[in-house]
N, C-alpha and C positions, 0 to 999 in steps of 0.2 A: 838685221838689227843686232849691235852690241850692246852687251852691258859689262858696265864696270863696277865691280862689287866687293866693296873695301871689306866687310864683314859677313864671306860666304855662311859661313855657322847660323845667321840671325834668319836666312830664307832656307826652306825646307820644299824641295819642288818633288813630286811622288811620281814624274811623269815628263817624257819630252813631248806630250803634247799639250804644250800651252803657250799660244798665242797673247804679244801682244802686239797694239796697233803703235802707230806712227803717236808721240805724244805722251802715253801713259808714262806714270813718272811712282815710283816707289821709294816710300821712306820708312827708314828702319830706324830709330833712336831709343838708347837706354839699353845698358847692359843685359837685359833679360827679353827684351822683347824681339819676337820671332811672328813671324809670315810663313803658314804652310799653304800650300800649292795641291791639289787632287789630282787626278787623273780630266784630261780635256779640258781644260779649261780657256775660256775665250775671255780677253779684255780688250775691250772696241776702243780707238782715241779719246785721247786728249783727258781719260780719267788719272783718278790716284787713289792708291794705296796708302797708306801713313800709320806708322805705330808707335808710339813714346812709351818710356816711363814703365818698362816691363812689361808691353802689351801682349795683346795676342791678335790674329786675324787670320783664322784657319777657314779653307774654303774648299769643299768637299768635291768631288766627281762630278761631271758632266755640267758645269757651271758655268753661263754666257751673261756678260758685265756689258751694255751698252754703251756709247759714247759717254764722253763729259760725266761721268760719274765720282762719287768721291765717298771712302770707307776709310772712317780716320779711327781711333781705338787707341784709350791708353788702360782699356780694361783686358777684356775679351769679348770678339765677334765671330761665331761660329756662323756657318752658311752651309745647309746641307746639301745632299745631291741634287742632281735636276734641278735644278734654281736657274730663272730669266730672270733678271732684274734691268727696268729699261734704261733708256739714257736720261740724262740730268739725274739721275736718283742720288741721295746722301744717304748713309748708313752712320751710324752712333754706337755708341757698345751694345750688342743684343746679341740673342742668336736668333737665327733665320733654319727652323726645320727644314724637308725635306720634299720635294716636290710642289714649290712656291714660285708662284709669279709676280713679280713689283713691276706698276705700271710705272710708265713715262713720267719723270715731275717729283715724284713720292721721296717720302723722308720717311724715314724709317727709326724709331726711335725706341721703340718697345720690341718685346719678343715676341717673333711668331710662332707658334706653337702648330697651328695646322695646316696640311696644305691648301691651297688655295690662287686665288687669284687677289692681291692687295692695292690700293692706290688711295692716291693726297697726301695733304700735307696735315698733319700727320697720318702716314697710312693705315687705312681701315681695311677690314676684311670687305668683297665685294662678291666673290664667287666660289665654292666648294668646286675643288674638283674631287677625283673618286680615290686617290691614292692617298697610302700613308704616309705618315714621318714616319 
């Protein structure tokens, strides 16, 4: 897969390991707004990226994006490490700590603060697991 990237400056990638699938599509617009990239990171088909207007959309180590997903941002949306978030999920400006699961379906609209297991629309907390953010 190529990409063609009019404005390298605006993506910030920490790692050549990051996969994407057949389909995902990324948009950068506005002078200030920047996409960083962690170490491992996995983006399954046919989602998108998007950031306007000065955004931010930083996505931490060890992070796997399922299909048909979509994380648009004209604020800032952090994602910390270990994070599964499944396929169809929408992401809105928030952060996502660190060691969180989003199920299948789930919108994401608020901050999540611990880790856990999350799902619905809008997603709620469903299961503790043992790790910190």
């Amino acid at each position: 897969m190529h990409f063609k990237i009019k404005h390298p400056f605006k993506l910030k990638v920490n790692s050549i390991k990051i996969g994407f699938e057949k389909g995902v599509r990324v948009v950068i617009k506005g002078y200030k707004s920047l996409i960083s990239l962690g170490n491992n990171i996995y983006l399954m088909r046919y989602g998108n990226i998007e950031v306007y207007d000065g955004g931010l959309i930083e996505i931490g180590n060890n992070v796997s994006i399922n299909k048909n997903f979509s994380i648009v941002s004209r604020n800032k949306i952090r994602i910390g490490n270990n994070v599964s978030i499944g396929s169809n999920s929408t992401i809105l400006p928030i952060k996502i700590c660190s060691n969180v699961v989003i199920g299948a379906g789930s919108v994401v609209t608020k901050n999540i603060l611990k880790p856990g297991f999350y799902v619905g629309n809008p997603a709620k907390f469903l299961k503790k697991i043992s790790k910190k953010c």
